[in-house]
TORLODO-752194 format. One record per residue (C-alpha): x negated, z negated, y. Coordinates in pm, whole numbers, padded with zeros to 5 digits, always signed. Each point is the difference from the previous one (the first is absolute). Layout:
XZY/...
//
This chain:
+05543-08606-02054/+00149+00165-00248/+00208-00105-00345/+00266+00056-00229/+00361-00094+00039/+00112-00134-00360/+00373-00011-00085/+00156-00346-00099/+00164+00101-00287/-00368+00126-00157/+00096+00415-00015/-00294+00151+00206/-00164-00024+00337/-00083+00207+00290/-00337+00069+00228/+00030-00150+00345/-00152-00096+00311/+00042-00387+00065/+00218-00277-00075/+00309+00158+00256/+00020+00346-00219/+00112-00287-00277/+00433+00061-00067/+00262-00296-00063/-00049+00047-00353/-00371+00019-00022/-00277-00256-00002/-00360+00098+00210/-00363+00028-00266/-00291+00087+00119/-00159+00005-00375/+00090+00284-00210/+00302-00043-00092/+00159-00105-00350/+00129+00198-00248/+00404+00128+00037/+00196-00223-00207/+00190+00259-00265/+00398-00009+00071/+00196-00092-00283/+00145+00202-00222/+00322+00153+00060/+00301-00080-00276/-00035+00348-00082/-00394+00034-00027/+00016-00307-00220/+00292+00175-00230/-00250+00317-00027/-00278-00217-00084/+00171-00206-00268/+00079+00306-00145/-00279+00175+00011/-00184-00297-00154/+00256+00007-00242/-00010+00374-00095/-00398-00072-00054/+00045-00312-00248/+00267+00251-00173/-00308+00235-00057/-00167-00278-00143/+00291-00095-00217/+00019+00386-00161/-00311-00007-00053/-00047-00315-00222/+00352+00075-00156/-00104+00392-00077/-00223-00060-00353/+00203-00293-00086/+00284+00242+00020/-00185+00288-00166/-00079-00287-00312/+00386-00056+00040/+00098+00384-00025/-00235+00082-00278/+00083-00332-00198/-00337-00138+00011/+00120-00284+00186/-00100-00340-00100/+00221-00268+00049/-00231-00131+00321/-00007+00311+00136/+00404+00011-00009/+00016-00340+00139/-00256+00111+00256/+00224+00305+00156/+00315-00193-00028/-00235-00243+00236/-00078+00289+00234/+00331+00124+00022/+00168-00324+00101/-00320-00008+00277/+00127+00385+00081/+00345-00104+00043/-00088-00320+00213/-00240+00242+00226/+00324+00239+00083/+00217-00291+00084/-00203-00193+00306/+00187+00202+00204/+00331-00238-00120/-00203-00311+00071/+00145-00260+00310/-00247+00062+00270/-00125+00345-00102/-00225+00145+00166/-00116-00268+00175/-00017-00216-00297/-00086+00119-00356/-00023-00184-00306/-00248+00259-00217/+00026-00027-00313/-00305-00101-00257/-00108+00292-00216/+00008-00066-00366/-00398-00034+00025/+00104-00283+00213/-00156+00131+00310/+00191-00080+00331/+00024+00312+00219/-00099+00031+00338/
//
């Protein structure tokens, strides 16, 4: 009768013929076999994540601060609006400084944006 040989550690499985084709590492289904567990992330893969994820809520941040900025340049600001970009500018400068937090990239404090959204 045939089966699957499913690692222990959850990362895939293999086709065989009975219970003996099973390795050291390897537990015997005869089922269809469960899904491959996903490997962690490497330190690196989580750096390029965080700042990818990063970059994207930088996007967000330029384009929120762009017409209060415009208001700003063209003095059409109202006093909200400056307090609003000085907001989004502290959030800016909090986004390109995770990468100075203790436990980075494993661990990242976001920061709130001025709407007082958490991100991610």
């Amino acid at each position: 009768m045939s089966g699957y040989a499913v690692r222990n550690d959850g990362q895939g499985w293999r086709a065989v013929d009975g219970k003996d084709d099973v390795g050291v590492d390897e537990w015997y289904c005869l089922d269809n076999p469960p899904d491959p567990v996903s490997l962690p992330l490497t330190f690196k893969e989580l750096e390029m994540k965080a700042k990818d994820d990063r970059d994207k809520l930088l996007a967000i941040a330029a384009n929120r601060m762009g017409p209060l900025q415009d208001a700003v340049d063209t003095d059409n600001a109202t006093v909200d609006e400056l307090e609003y970009l000085k907001l989004w500018k502290q959030y800016r400068i909090a986004l390109n400084r995770i990468d100075k937090q203790d436990g980075f990239p494993q661990v990242i404090d976001w920061p709130v944006t001025p709407d007082g959204i958490p991100n991610l």
